[in-house]
C-alpha positions as CSV (number, residue, x, y, z in Angstrom):
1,X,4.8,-16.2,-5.6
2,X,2.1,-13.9,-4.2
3,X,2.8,-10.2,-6.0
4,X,3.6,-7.4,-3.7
5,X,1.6,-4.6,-4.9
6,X,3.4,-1.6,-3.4
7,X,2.0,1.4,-1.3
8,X,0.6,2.7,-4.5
9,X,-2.3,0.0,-5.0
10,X,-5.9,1.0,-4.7
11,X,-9.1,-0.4,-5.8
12,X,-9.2,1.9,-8.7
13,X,-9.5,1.7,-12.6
14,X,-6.5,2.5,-14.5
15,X,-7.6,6.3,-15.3
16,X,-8.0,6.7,-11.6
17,X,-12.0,6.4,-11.8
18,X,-12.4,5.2,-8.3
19,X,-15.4,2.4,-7.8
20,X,-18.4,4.7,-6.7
21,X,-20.3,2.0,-4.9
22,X,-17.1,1.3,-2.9
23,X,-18.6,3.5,0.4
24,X,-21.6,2.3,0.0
25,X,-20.8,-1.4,-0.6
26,X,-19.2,-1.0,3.3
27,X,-22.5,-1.5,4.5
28,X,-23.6,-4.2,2.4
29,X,-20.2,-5.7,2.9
30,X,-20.4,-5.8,6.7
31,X,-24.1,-7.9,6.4
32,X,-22.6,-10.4,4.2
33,X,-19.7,-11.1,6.6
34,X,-21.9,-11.1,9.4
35,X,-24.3,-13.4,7.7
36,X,-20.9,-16.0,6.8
37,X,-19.6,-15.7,9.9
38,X,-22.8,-17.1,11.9
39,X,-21.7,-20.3,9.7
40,X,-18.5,-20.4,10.0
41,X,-15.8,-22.4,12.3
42,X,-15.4,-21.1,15.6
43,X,-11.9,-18.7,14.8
44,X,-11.7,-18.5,11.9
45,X,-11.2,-14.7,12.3
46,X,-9.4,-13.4,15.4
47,X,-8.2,-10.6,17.0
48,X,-4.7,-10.5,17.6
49,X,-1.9,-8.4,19.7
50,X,1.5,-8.3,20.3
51,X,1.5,-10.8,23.2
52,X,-0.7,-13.5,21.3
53,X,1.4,-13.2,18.4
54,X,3.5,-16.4,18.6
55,X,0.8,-18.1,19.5
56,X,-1.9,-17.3,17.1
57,X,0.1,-16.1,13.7
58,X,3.5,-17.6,14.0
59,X,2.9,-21.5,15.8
60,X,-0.4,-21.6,13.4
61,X,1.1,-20.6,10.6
62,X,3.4,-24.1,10.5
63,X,-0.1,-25.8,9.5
64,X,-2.6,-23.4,9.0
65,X,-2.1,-19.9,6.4
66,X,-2.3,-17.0,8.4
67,X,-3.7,-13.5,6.6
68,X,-2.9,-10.9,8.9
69,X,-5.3,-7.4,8.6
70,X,-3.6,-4.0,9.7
71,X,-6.0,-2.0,10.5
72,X,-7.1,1.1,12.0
73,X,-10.3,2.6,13.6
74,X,-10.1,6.0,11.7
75,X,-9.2,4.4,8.8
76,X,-12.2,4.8,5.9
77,X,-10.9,2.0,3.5
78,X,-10.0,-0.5,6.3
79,X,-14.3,-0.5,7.3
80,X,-14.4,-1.2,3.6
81,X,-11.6,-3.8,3.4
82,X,-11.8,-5.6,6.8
83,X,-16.0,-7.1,6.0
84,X,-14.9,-8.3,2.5
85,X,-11.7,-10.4,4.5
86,X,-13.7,-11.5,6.9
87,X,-16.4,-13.2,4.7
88,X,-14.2,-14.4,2.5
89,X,-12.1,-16.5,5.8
90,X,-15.8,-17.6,6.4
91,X,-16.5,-18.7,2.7
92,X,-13.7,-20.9,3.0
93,X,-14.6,-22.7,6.3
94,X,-11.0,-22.7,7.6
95,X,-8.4,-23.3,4.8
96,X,-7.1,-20.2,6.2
97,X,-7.2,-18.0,9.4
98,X,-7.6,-13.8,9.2
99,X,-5.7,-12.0,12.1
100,X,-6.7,-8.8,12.5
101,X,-4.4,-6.2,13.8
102,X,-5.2,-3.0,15.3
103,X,-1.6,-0.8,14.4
104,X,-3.1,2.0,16.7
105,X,-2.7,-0.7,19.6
106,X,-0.3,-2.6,18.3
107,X,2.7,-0.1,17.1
108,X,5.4,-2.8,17.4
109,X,3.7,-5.5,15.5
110,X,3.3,-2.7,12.5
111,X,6.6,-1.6,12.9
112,X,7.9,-5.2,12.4
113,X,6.2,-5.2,9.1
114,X,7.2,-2.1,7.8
115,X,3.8,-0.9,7.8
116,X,3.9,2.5,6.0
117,X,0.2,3.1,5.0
118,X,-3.3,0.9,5.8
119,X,-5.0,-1.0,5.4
120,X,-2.4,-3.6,4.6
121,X,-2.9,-7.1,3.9
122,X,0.4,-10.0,4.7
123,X,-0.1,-13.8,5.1
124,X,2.3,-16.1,7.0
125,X,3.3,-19.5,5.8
126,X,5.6,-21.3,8.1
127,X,6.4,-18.6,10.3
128,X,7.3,-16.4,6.9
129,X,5.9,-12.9,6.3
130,X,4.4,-12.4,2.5
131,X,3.1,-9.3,1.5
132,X,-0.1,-9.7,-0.3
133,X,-1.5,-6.0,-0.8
134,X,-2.2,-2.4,0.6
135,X,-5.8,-0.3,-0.2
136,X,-9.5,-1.5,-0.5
137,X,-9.2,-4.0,-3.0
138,X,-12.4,-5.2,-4.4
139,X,-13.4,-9.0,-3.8
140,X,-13.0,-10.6,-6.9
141,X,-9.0,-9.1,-7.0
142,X,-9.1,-10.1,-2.9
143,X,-10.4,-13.8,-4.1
144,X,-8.0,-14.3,-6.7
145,X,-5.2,-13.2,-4.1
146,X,-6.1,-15.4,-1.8
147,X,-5.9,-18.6,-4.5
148,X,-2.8,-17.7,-5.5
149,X,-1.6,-17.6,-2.1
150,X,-3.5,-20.9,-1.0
151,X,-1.5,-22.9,-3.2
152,X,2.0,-20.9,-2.3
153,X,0.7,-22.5,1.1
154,X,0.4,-26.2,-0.8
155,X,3.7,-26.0,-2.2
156,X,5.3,-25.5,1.0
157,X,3.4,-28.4,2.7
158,X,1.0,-25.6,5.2
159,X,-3.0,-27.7,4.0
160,X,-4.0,-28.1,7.5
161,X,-7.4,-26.3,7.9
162,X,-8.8,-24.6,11.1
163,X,-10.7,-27.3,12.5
164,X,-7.6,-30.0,12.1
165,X,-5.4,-27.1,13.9
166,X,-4.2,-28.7,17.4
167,X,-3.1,-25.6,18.8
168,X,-6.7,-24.0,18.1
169,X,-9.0,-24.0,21.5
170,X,-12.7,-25.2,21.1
171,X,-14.1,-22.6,24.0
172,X,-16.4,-19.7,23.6
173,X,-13.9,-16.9,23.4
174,X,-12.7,-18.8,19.8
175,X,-16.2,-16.3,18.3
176,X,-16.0,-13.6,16.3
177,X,-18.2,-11.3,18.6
178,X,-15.7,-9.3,20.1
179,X,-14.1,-8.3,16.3
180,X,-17.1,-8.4,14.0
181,X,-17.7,-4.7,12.6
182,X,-20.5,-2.7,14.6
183,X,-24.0,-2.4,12.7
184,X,-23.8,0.1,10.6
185,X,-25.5,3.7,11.5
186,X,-28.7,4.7,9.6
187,X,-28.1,7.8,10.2
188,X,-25.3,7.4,6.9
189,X,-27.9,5.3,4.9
190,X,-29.7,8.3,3.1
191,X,-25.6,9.1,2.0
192,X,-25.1,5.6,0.8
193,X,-28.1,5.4,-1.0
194,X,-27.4,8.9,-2.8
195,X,-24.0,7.5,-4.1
196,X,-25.2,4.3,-5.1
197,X,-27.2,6.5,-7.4
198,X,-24.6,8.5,-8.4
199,X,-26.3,11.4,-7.0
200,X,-23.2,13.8,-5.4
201,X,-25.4,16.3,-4.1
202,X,-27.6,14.3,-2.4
203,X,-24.7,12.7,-0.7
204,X,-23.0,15.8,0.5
205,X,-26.6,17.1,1.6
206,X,-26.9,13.9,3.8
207,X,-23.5,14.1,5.3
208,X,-24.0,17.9,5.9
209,X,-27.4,17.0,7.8
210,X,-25.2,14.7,10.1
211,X,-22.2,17.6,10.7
212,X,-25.1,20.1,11.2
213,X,-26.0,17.9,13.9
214,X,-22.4,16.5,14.8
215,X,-19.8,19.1,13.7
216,X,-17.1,16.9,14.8
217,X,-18.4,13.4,13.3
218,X,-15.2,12.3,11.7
219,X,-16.7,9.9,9.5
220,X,-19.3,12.2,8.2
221,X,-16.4,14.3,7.9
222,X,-14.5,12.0,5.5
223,X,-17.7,11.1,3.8
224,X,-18.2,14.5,2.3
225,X,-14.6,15.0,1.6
226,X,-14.7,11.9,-0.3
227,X,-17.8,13.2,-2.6
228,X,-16.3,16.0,-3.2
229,X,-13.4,13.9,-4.4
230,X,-15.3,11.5,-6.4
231,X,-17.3,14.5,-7.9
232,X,-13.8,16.5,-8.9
233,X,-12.6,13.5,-10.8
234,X,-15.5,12.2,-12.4
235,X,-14.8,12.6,-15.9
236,X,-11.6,13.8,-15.4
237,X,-8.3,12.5,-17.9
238,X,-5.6,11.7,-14.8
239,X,-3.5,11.3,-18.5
240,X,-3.9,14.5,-19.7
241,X,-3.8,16.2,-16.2
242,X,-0.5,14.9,-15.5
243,X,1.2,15.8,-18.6
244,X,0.3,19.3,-17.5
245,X,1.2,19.5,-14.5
246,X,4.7,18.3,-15.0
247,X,5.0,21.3,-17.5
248,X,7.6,23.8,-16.1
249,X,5.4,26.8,-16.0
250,X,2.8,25.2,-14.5
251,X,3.5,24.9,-11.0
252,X,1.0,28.0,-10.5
253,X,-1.6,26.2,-12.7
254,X,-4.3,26.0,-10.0
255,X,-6.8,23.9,-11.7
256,X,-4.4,21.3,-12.7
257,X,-2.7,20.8,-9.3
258,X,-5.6,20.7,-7.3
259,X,-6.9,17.7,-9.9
260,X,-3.9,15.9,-10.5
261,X,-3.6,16.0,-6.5
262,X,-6.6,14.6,-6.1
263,X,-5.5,11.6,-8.6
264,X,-3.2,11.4,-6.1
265,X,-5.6,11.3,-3.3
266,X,-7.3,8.7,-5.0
267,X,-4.6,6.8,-5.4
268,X,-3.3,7.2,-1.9
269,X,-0.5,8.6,-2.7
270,X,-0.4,11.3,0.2
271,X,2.9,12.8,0.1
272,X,3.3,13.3,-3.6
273,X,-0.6,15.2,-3.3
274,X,0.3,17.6,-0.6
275,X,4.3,17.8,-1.8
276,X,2.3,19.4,-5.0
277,X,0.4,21.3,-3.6
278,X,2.3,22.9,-1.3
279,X,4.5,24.1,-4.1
280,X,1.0,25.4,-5.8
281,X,0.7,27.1,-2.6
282,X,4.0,29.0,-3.2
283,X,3.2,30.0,-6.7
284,X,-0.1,31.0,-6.0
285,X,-1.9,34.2,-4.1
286,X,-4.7,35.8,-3.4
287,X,-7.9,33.6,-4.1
288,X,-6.1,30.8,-6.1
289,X,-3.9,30.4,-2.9
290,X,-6.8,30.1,-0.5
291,X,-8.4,27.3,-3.0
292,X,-4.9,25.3,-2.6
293,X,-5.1,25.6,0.9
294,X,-8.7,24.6,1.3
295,X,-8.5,21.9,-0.9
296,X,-5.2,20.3,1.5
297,X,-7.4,20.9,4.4
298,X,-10.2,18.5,2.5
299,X,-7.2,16.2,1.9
300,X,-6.1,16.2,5.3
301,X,-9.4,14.8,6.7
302,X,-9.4,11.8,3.7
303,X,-5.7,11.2,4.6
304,X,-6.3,10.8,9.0
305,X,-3.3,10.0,10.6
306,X,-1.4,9.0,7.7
307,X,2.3,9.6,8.4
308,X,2.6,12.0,5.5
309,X,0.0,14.5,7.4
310,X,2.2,16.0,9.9
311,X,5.1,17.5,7.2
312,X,2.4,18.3,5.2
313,X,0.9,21.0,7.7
314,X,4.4,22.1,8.6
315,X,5.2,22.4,5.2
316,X,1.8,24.2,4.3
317,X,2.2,26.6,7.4
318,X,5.6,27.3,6.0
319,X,4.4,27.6,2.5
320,X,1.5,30.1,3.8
321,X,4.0,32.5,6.5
């Protein structure tokens, strides 16, 4: 049975080190897929909505495995998730079929499958849902997913492949070009290239060029947030914060709830990172109070619309007045 991995998966090591080529791999990623795709069978990744559905996930899915890709446009670890998906469907030539989902678009498809946080990854088999995994995995994990699930397909008699599919058209409007990721903007390579090299300030310096130009370029935005983030917990025992944190006098402990919040930042844990921090909040005044607060702002543009945002700024307005 494919494992379901819970809302708490990420494409991090146990200590909560995150991958620090994983932004920068997005753009590498989104080449590769590109350069599979050109090769591969005519719909073999789609673009699906509520009304295509039945059609494209549910009737294919009695011969073909469906891997269905919730996904969002403001969402930083679907660009890095969504490449890696499609050139792995393109790799395989058919033995299975990615549907991407767009949950802004498409609320009642994610509501069907419970979707609490993205990106998140299910397959259907027969006309069966099977959760597969939430967060930016990395593509060995994805691959071995994908295996595993490939002969959960076998067992239950779904080998067709894309190109044996009767219900799958041969026309034009079968290509990718309407769902392949945009080329990615040069104005973010100096950025990528800094944190391929593990150089933090360079990274922020490049991002801050962008906002200096673009105050209100949200993925610029994110992309500074998210050195900051890697640059906090570099180093960092997620262990030894933890232990702590939970300590009872330490609920004012500034330095240890802003880093054991960003663990759970990392992690994308959202509500348990600003549910500790708004507590800091309360224990805390003066300076320390205004670091809390600036550092759930900074968590607010990582965590975009996530569901957990909108209690959190009540709750920090409260916490604050």
């Amino acid at each position: 049975m494919v494992e379901d991995r819970g809302v708490t998966s990420t494409p991090f090591s146990g200590r909560g080190a995150i991958d620090l080529g994983a932004l920068a791999s997005a753009r590498q990623n989104q080449q590769q897929a590109a350069a599979a795709l050109a090769n591969a069978p005519a719909g073999v990744v789609i673009d699906v909505t509520e009304a295509s559905f039945q059609t494209e996930v549910i009737d294919r899915s009695m011969t073909v495995p469906v891997v269905l890709d919730l996904w969002a446009e403001w969402c930083g670890p679907c660009k890095q998730l969504s490449p890696i998906l499609e050139k792995l469907a393109a790799e395989d030539g058919g033995l299975w079929i990615l549907a991407k989902v767009d949950v802004d678009a498409e609320k009642r498809v994610a509501a069907a499958f419970q979707v609490q946080s993205i990106p998140s990854v299910f397959a259907v088999i027969k006309g069966q849902p099977v959760p597969l995994f939430q967060g930016a995995y990395p593509e060995p994990q994805i691959r071995q997913i994908l295996d595993e699930l490939l002969k959960v397909a076998a067992e239950q008699g779904v080998t067709g492949t894309l190109t044996t599919d009767p219900s799958q058209p041969t026309t034009e409007a079968t290509t990718m070009e309407a769902t392949t990721e945009p080329a990615a903007d040069p104005r973010f390579d100096a950025a990528f290239d800094a944190i391929e090299a593990g150089d933090w300030d360079a990274a922020a310096a490049a991002y801050r060029l962008i906002l200096d130009a673009d105050p209100a370029d949200r993925d610029a935005q994110a992309g500074l947030a998210m050195v900051g983030l890697y640059r906090r917990t570099q180093g960092e025992d997620e262990g030894e914060l933890r232990a702590i944190a939970e300590q009872i006098d330490a609920a004012s402990d500034v330095r240890v709830q802003c880093a054991t919040a960003d663990f759970d930042a990392l992690a994308g844990r959202w509500s348990l990172a600003f549910d500790r921090l708004v507590v800091c909040v309360r224990a805390s005044s003066g300076a320390d109070r205004d670091l809390v607060r600036a550092r759930m702002l900074e968590l607010f543009i990582l965590a975009g619309e996530d569901p957990a945002v909108a209690g959190a700024r009540t709750a920090l307005a409260n916490a604050l007045f």
